[in-house]
MIMIMI-224157 format. One line per 10 residues: number of its first residue (from 1); their letters; for each residue x, y, z of C-alpha. Coordinates in Angstrom, 1 decimal. Each point is the difference from the previous one (the first is absolute). Example, Ala and Ser with C-alpha at 12.3 -4.5 7.8 and 13.67 -1.06 7.14 Angstrom:
# residues 2
1 = AS = 12.3 -4.5 7.8 ~ 1.4 3.4 -0.7
//
This chain:
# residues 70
1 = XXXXXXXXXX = -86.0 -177.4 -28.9 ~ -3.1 2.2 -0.3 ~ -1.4 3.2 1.4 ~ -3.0 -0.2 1.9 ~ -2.6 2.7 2.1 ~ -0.9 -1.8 3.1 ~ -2.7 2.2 2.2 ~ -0.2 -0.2 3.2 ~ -1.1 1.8 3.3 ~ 2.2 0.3 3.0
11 = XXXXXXXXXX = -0.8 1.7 3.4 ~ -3.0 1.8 -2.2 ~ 1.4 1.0 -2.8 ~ 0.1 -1.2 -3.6 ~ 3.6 -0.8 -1.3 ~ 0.3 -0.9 -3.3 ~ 3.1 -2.0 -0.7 ~ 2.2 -0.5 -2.8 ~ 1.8 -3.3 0.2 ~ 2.6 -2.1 -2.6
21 = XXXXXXXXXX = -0.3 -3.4 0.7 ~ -2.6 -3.2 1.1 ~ -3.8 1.6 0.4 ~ -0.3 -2.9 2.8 ~ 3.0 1.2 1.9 ~ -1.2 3.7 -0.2 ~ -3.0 -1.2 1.4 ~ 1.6 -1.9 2.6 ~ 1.9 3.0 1.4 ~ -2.6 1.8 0.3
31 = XXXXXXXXXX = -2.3 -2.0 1.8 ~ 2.9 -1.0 2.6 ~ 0.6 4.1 0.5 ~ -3.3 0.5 0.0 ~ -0.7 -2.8 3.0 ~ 3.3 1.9 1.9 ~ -1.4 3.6 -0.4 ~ -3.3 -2.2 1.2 ~ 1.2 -1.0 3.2 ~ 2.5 3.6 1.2
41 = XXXXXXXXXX = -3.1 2.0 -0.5 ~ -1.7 -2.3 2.5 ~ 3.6 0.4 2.4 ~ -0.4 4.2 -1.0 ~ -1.4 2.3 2.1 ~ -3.2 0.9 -1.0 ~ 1.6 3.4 -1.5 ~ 3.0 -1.2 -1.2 ~ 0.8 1.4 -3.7 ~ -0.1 -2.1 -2.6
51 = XXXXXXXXXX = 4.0 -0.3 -0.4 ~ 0.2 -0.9 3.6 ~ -1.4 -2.8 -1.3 ~ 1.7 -0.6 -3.1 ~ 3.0 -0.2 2.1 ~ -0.9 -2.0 2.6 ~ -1.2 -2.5 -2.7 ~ 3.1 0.5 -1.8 ~ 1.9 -1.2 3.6 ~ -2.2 -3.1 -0.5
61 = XXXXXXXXXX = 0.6 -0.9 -3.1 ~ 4.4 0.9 0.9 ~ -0.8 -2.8 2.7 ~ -1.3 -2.8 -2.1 ~ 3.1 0.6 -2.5 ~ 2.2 -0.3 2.7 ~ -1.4 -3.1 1.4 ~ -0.8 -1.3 -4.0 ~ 3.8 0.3 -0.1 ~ 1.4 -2.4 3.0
//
């Protein structure tokens, strides 16, 4: 497998990611967390800091695993 950069920007920031493995998947992941941080900031309060909603996202994306799983 190869090392690849993948750039992105989450809640307003730029991240730049190091990944080992399919550019496509990468990508993948990141558009899917991208569409969950989406959607809790719309749930947050208007004020809520940005980890507030990097957890509740993270909640969201615990659920579908569970239900992925049964």
């Amino acid at each position: 497998m190869h090392e690849h950069l993948v750039e992105v920007q989450l809640l307003g920031d730029k991240v730049t990611l190091k990944s080992v493995g399919d550019t496509e998947v990468s990508r993948e992941v990141v558009e899917i967390v991208s569409k969950k941080l989406s959607a809790a900031e719309k749930r947050a309060r208007a004020s809520a800091p940005a980890h507030h909603i990097a957890l509740l996202a993270l909640l969201d994306l615990g659920e579908d695993y569970v239900y992925a799983r049964k």
